[in-house]
DRENBADO-491628 format. One record per residue (C-alpha): x, y, z. Coordinates in nm, 2 decimals, padded with zeros to 4 digits. Layout:
% DRENBADO-491628
<<X, Y, Z>>;
...
***
This chain:
% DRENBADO-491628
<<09.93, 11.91, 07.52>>;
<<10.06, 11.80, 07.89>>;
<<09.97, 11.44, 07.85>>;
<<10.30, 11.28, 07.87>>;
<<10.43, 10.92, 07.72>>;
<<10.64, 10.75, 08.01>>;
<<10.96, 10.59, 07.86>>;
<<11.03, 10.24, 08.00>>;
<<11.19, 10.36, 08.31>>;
<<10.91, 10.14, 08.52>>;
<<11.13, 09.79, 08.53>>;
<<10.94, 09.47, 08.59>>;
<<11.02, 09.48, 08.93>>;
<<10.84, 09.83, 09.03>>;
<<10.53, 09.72, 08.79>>;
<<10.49, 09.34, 08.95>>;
<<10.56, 09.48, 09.33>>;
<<10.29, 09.76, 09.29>>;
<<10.07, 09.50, 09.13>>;
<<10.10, 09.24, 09.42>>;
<<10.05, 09.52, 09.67>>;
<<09.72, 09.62, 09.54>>;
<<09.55, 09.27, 09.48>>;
<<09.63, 09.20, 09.84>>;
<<09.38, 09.47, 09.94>>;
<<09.04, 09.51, 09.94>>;
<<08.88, 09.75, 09.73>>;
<<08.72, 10.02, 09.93>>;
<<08.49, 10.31, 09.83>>;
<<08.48, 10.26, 09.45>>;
<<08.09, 10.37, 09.40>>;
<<08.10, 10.68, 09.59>>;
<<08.39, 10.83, 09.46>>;
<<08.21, 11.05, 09.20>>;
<<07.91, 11.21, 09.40>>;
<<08.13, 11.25, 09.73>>;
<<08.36, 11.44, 09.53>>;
<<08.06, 11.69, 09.41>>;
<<08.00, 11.75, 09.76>>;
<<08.38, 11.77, 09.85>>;
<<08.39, 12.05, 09.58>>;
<<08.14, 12.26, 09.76>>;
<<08.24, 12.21, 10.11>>;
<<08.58, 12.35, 09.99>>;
<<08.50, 12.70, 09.94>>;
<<08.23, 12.69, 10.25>>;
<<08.57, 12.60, 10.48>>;
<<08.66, 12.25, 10.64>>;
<<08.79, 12.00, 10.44>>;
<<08.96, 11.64, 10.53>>;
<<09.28, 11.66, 10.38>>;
<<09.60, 11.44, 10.38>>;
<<09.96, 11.54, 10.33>>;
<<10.22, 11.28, 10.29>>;
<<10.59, 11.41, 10.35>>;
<<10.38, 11.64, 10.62>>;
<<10.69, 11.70, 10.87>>;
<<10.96, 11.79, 10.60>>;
<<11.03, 12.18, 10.52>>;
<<10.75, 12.26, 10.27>>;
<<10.53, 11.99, 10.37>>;
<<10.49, 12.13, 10.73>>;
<<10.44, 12.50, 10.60>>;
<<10.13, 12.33, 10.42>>;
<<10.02, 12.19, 10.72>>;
<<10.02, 12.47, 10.92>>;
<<09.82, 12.70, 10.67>>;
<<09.57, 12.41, 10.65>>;
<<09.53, 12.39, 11.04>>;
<<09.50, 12.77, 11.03>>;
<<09.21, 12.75, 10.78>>;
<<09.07, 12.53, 10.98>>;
<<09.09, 12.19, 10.74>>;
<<09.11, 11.83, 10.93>>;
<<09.51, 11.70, 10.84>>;
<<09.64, 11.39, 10.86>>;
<<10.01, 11.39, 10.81>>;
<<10.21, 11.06, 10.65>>;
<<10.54, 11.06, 10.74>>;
<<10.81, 10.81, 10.79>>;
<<11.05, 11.08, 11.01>>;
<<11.32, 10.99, 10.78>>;
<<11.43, 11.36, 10.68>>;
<<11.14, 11.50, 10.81>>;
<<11.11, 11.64, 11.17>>;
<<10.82, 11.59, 11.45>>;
<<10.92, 11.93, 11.54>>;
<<10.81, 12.05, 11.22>>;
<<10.47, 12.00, 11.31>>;
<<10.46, 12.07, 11.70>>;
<<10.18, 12.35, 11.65>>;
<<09.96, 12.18, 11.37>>;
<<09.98, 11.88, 11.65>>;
<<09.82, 12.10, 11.93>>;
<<09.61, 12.25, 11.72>>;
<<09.42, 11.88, 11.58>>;
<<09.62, 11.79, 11.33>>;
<<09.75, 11.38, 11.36>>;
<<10.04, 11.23, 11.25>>;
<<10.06, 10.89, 11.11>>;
<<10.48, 10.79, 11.11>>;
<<10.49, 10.57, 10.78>>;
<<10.67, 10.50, 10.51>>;
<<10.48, 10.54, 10.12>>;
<<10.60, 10.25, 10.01>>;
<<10.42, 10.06, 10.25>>;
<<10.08, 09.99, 10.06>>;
<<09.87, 09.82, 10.30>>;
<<10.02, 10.07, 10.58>>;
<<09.90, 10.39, 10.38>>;
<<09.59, 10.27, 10.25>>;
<<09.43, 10.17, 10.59>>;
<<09.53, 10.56, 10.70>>;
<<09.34, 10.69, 10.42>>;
<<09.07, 10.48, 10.42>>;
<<09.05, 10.65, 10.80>>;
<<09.13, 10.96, 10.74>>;
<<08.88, 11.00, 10.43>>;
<<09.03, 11.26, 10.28>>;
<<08.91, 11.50, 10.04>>;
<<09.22, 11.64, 09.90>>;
<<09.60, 11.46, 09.90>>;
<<09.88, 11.66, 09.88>>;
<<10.14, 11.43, 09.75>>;
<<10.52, 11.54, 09.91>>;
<<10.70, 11.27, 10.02>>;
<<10.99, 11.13, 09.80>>;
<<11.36, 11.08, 09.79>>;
<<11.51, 11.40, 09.70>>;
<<11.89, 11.38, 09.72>>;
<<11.97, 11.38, 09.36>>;
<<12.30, 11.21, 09.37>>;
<<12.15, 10.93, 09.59>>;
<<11.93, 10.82, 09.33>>;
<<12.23, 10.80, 09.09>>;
<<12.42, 10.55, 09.37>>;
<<12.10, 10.42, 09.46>>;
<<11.85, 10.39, 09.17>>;
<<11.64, 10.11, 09.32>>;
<<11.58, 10.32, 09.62>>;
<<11.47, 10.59, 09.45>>;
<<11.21, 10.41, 09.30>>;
<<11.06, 10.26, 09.56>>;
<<10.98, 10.56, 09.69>>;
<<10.94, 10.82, 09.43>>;
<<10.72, 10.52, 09.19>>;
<<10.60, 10.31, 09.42>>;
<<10.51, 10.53, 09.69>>;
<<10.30, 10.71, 09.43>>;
<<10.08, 10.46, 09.33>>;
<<10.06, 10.36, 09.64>>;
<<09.90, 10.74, 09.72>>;
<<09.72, 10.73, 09.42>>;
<<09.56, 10.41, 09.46>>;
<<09.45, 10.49, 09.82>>;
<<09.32, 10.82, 09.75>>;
<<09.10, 10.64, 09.43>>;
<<08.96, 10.34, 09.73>>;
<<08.91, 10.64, 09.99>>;
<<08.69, 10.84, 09.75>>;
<<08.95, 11.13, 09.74>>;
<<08.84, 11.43, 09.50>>;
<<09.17, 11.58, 09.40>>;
<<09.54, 11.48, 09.46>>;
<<09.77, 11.74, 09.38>>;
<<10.15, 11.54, 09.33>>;
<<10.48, 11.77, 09.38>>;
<<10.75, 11.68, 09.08>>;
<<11.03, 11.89, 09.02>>;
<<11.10, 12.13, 08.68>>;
<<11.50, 12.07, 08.70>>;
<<11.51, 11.78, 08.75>>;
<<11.32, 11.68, 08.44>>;
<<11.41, 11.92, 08.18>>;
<<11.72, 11.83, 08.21>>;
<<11.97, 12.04, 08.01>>;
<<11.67, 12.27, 07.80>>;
<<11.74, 12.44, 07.51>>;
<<11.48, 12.71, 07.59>>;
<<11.51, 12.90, 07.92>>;
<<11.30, 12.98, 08.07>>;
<<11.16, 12.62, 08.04>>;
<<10.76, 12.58, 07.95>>;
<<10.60, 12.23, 08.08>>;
<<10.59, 12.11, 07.72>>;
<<10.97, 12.08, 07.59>>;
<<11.16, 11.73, 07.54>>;
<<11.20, 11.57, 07.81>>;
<<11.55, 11.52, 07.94>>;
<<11.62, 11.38, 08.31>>;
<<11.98, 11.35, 08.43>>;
<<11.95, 11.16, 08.67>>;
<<11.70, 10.86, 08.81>>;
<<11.53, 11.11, 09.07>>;
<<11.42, 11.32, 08.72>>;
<<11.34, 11.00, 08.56>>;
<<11.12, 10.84, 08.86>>;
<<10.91, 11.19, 08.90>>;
<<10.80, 11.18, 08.51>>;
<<10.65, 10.84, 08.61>>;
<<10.50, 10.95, 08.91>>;
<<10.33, 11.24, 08.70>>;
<<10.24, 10.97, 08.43>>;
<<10.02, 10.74, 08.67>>;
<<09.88, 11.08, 08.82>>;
<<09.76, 11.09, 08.47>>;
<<09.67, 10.80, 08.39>>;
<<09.44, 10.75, 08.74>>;
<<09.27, 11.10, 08.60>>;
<<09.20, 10.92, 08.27>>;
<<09.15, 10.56, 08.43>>;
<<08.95, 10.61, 08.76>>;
<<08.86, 10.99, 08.72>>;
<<09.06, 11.08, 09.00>>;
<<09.18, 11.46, 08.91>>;
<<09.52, 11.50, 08.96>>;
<<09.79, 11.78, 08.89>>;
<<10.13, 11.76, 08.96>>;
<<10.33, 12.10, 09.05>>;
<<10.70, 12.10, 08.87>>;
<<10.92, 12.28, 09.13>>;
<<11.22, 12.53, 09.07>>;
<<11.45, 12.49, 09.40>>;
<<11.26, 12.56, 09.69>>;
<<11.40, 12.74, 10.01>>;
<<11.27, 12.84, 10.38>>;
<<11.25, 12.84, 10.73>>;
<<11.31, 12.49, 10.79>>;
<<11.46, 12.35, 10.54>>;
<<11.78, 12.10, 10.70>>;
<<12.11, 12.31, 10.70>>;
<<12.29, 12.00, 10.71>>;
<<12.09, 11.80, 10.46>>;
<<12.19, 11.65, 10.10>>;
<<11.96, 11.86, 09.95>>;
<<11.83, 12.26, 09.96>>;
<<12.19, 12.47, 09.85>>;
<<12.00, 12.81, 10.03>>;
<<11.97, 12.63, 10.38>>;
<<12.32, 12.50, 10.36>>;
<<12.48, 12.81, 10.28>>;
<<12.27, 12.96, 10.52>>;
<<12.43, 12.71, 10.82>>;
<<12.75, 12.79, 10.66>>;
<<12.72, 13.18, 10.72>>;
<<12.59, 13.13, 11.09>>;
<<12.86, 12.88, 11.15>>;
<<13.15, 13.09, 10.97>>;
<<13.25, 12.76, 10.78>>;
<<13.31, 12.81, 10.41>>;
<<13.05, 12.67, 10.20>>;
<<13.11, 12.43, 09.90>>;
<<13.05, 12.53, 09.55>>;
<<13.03, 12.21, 09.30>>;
<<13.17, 12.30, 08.98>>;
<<13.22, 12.66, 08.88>>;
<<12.97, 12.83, 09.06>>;
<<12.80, 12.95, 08.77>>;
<<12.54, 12.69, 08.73>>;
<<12.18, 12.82, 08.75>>;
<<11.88, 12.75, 08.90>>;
<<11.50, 12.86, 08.99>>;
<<11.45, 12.94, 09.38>>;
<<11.16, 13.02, 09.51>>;
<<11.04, 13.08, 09.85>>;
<<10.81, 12.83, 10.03>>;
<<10.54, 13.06, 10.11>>;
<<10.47, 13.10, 09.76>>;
<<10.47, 12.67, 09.71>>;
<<10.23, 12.65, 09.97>>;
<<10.01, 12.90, 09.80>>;
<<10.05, 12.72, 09.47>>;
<<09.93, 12.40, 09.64>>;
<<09.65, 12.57, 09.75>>;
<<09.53, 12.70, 09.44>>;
<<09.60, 12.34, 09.27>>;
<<09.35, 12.19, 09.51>>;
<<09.09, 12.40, 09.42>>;
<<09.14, 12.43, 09.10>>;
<<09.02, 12.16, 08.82>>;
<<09.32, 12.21, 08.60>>;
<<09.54, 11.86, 08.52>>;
<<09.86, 11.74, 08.42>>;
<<10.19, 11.93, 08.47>>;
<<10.24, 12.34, 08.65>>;
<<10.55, 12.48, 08.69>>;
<<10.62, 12.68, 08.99>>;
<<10.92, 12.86, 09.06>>;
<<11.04, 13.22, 09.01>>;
<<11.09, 13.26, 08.68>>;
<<11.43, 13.35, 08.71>>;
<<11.80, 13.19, 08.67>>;
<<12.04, 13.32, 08.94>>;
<<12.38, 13.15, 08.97>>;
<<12.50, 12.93, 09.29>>;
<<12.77, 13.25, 09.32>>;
<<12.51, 13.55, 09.25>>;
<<12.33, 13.34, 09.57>>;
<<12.58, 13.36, 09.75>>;
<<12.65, 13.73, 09.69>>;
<<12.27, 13.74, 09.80>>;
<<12.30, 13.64, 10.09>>;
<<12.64, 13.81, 10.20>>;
<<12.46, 14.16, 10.09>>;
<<12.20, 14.02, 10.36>>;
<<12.38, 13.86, 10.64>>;
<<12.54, 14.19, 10.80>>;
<<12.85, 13.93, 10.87>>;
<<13.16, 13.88, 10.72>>;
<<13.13, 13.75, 10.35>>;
<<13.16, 13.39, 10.28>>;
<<13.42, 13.28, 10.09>>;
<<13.37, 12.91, 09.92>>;
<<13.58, 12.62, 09.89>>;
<<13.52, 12.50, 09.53>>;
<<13.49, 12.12, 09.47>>;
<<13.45, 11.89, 09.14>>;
<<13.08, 11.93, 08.97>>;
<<12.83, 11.63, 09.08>>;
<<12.67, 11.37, 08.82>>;
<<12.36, 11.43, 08.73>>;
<<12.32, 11.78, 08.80>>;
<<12.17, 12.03, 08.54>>;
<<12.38, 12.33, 08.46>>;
<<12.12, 12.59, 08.40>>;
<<11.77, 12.60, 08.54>>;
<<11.47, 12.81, 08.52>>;
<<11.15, 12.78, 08.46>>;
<<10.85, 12.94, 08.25>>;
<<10.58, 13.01, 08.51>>;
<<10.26, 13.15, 08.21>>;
<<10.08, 12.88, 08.26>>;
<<10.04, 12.88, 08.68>>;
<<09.99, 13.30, 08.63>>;
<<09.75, 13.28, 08.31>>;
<<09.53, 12.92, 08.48>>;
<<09.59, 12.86, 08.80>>;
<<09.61, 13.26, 08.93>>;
<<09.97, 13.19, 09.07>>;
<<10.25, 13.43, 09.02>>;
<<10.54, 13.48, 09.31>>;
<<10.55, 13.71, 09.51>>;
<<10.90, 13.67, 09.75>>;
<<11.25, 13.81, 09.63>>;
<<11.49, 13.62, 09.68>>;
<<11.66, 13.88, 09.93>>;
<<11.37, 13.86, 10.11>>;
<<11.35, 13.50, 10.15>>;
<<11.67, 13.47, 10.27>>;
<<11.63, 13.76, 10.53>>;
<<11.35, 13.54, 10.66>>;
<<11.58, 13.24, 10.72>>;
<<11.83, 13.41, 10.87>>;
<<11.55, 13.58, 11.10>>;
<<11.47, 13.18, 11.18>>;
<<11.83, 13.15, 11.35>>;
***
């Protein structure tokens, strides 16, 4: 039911650069994959495991970290510093955790780290998220979001990784769906290139299950929001309105204002990418929180919040490639996975602005 057929979106040039990159390197762990990963699976519910997270300094990627370090797992982070931040991850860093500054698409570059970090479970984050980038800059968006995933998947198989769990995105792909909330199993849609490069990401996560036996799931998020997440980046609408009500600036609305999307808190992504790793289900999860709230009801959010003055936006033209209503079923990650969220969205953004 969640196997997925990739449309042609891999061009020539993504296909022949990933294949060069891989026969330039020596095959590494391929018999020991299958009984290490027994052993992995056992030492996972005693306590310490090896783990790597790539995107490890950005928002979410860094709240994973620390909840890993807390638990007591070895972490390696791969990150190339580009959005996210060494300051992200200045506690996990005391506290053991090692940081590896790279980029995904650098195949030789990733592989040697996992071949010494030996990890037991991946957590694949890093990727090029700024929608209308990928729309301006296709090419780049598949370097990283395509080719940096095979490049993760292909070290994890030669490391003799257990489980990779992959973050894709729900909006993103489902485009504009004729069912909301949207289940993982509906015709998919993407928008935009960023869309378009994550359902081939989740298609080689497949296909190195079915291939190599490397167990993979990939977790479709709604739009996540935190503590940390970049008030002045291109991406994450909650963190910039949130800069916007701490500076007094008026925020932007794109279009209307009554576009809707899925936001859910980063605590509960962290949790769901817990779960993933322990868990043996495959293919595609959404997680967000099950419900649509408009960029304007948001905003009404947080004003009820703030205790400041109300924000009042500046509205601008809507953006290409942007989906105008999101939200996602979540049954499958409550009924299989154990997963349901548990942060309102008031109380997520009382948490930010606690942050500041």
């Amino acid at each position: 039911m969640y196997q997925r057929k990739i449309a042609p979106v891999v061009t020539r040039f993504v296909v022949c650069a990933a294949l060069a990159a891989f026969r330039a390197e020596p095959s590494v762990a391929r018999g020991r994959r299958r009984g290490r990963g027994r052993d992995a699976q056992s030492v996972s519910s005693a306590g310490v495991m090896d783990c790597v997270v790539t995107g490890g300094a950005g928002f979410i990627g860094s709240t994973l970290v620390d909840e890993l370090v807390r638990r007591g797992d070895r972490v390696t982070v791969v990150d190339n510093l580009s959005s996210g931040k060494r300051a992200n991850l200045e506690s996990a860093l005391a506290a053991g955790a090692r940081l590896e500054v790279l980029d995904v698409a650098d195949a030789a570059g990733v592989g040697a780290v996992f071949e010494s970090a030996a990890p037991q479970i991946v957590f694949h984050l890093a990727a090029q998220i700024d929608v209308r980038r990928s729309v301006e800059d296709p090419r780049h968006d598949a370097t990283t979001n395509i080719l940096g995933a095979i490049n993760v998947l292909e070290a994890s198989r030669r490391a003799g990784a257990r489980r990779l769990v992959n973050t894709s995105t729900g909006g993103g792909l489902y485009g504009e769906a004729q069912l909301l909330p949207t289940p993982e199993d509906p015709p998919i849609r993407p928008l935009a290139p960023y869309g378009q490069g994550k359902l081939a990401a989740e298609g080689y996560c497949e296909l190195y299950w079915g291939l190599h036996g490397l167990s993979t799931v990939s977790l479709r998020y709604g739009n996540v929001y935190g503590p940390r997440q970049d008030v002045h980046g291109e991406a994450g609408v909650v963190a910039i309105f949130c800069g916007k009500l701490i500076s007094g600036e008026a925020p932007t609305v794109f279009g209307d204002g009554e576009q809707t999307r899925d936001w859910v808190e980063v605590s509960d992504v962290v949790r769901a990418n817990l779960l993933a790793a322990e868990s043996e289900l495959t293919g595609p999860i959404n997680i967000g929180h099950g419900q649509e709230t408009s960029v304007l009801d948001l905003l009404a959010a947080l004003n009820a919040v703030s205790g400041r003055a109300p924000l009042e936006p500046t509205f601008m033209p809507e953006r290409l490639g942007e989906v105008r209503r999101s939200c996602l079923d979540v049954t499958r990650a409550r009924q299989e996975l154990g997963w349901e969220p548990e942060v309102e969205l008031r109380d997520g953004l009382k948490r930010i602005l606690a942050e500041f």
